[in-house]
N, C-alpha and C positions, 0 to 999 in steps of 0.2 A: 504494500500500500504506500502512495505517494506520500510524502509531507502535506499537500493541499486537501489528500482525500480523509488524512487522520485528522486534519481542522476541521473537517466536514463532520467526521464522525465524534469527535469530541464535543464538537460544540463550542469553540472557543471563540468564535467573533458573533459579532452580533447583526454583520451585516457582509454579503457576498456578491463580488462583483463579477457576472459573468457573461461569455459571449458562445456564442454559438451558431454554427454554421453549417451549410447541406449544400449539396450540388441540386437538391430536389427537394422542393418544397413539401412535396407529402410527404419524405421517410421524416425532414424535419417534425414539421408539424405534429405528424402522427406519433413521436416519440415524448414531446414534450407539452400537449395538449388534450392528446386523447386519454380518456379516462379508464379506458381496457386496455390500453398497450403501456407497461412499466418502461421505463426511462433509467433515470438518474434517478438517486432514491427520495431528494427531497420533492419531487415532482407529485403533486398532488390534485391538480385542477380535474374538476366532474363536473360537464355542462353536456348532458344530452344532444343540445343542437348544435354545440362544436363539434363531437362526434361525428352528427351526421355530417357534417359539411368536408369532416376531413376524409369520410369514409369516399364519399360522393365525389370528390375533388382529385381521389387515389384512381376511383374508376372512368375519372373522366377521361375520352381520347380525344376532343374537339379542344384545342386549347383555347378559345375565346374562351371557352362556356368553365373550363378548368381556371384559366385567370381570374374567371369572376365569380366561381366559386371560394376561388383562397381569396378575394378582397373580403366575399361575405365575412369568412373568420377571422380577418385580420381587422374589421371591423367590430367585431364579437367579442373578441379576445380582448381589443382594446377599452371597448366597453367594460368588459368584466375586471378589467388586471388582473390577474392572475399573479402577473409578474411588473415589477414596473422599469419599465422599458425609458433609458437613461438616452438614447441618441436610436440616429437612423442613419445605415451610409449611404452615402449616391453614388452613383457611378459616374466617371468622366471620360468619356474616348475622345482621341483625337487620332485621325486617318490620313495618311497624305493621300495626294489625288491619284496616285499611280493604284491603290490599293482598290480592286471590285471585290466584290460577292461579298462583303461580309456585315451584319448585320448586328449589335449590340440586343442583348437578352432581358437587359435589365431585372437580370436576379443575382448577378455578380459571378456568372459563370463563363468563361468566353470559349467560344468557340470556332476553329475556325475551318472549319471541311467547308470547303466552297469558295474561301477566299482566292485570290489570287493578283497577283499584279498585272498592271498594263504595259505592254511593249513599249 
């Protein structure tokens, strides 16, 4: 066990600052908000209707209809705090002009199958 996870399990601070990240919004969400799937052990949030949203959101294959199912939660969530959420990052690209195909995700993942440069 680490130094940070025996603070954890002792109970020594009174206050924990943490970040947390996914290449995929559902394994996130659904580790850290759903109330049937165990996480991290202080994780403890139970809202029925997040559930359904993260369940709905894992089975979506249309991503419109998937992106605005995870705004619903991220809207939900925020309502409820569960957790209280200290910042938000943005992204910032910059492309020179020789650079096609490639398109920003805005979930902070990049990818680049399809890019390519101009002659």
């Amino acid at each position: 066990m680490g130094r940070h996870d025996q603070a954890l399990q002792e109970k020594t601070s009174d206050l924990l600052l943490l970040t947390q990240n996914s290449q995929d919004t559902y394994a996130l969400t659904s580790v850290c908000f759903h109330s049937k799937i165990k996480g991290i052990p202080w994780l403890g949030y139970n809202s029925p209707e997040a559930d359904a949203l993260i369940e709905k959101g894992g089975q979506e294959m249309d991503d419109e209809a998937r992106v605005d199912t995870f705004k619903k939660l991220g809207a939900l969530i925020t309502e409820d705090a569960p957790w209280v959420f200290l910042h938000a990052s943005e992204d910032l690209y910059g492309i020179g002009a020789k650079v096609q195909g490639w398109k920003p995700k805005g979930d902070q993942v990049v990818y680049i199958y399809g890019t390519g440069l101009k002659s």
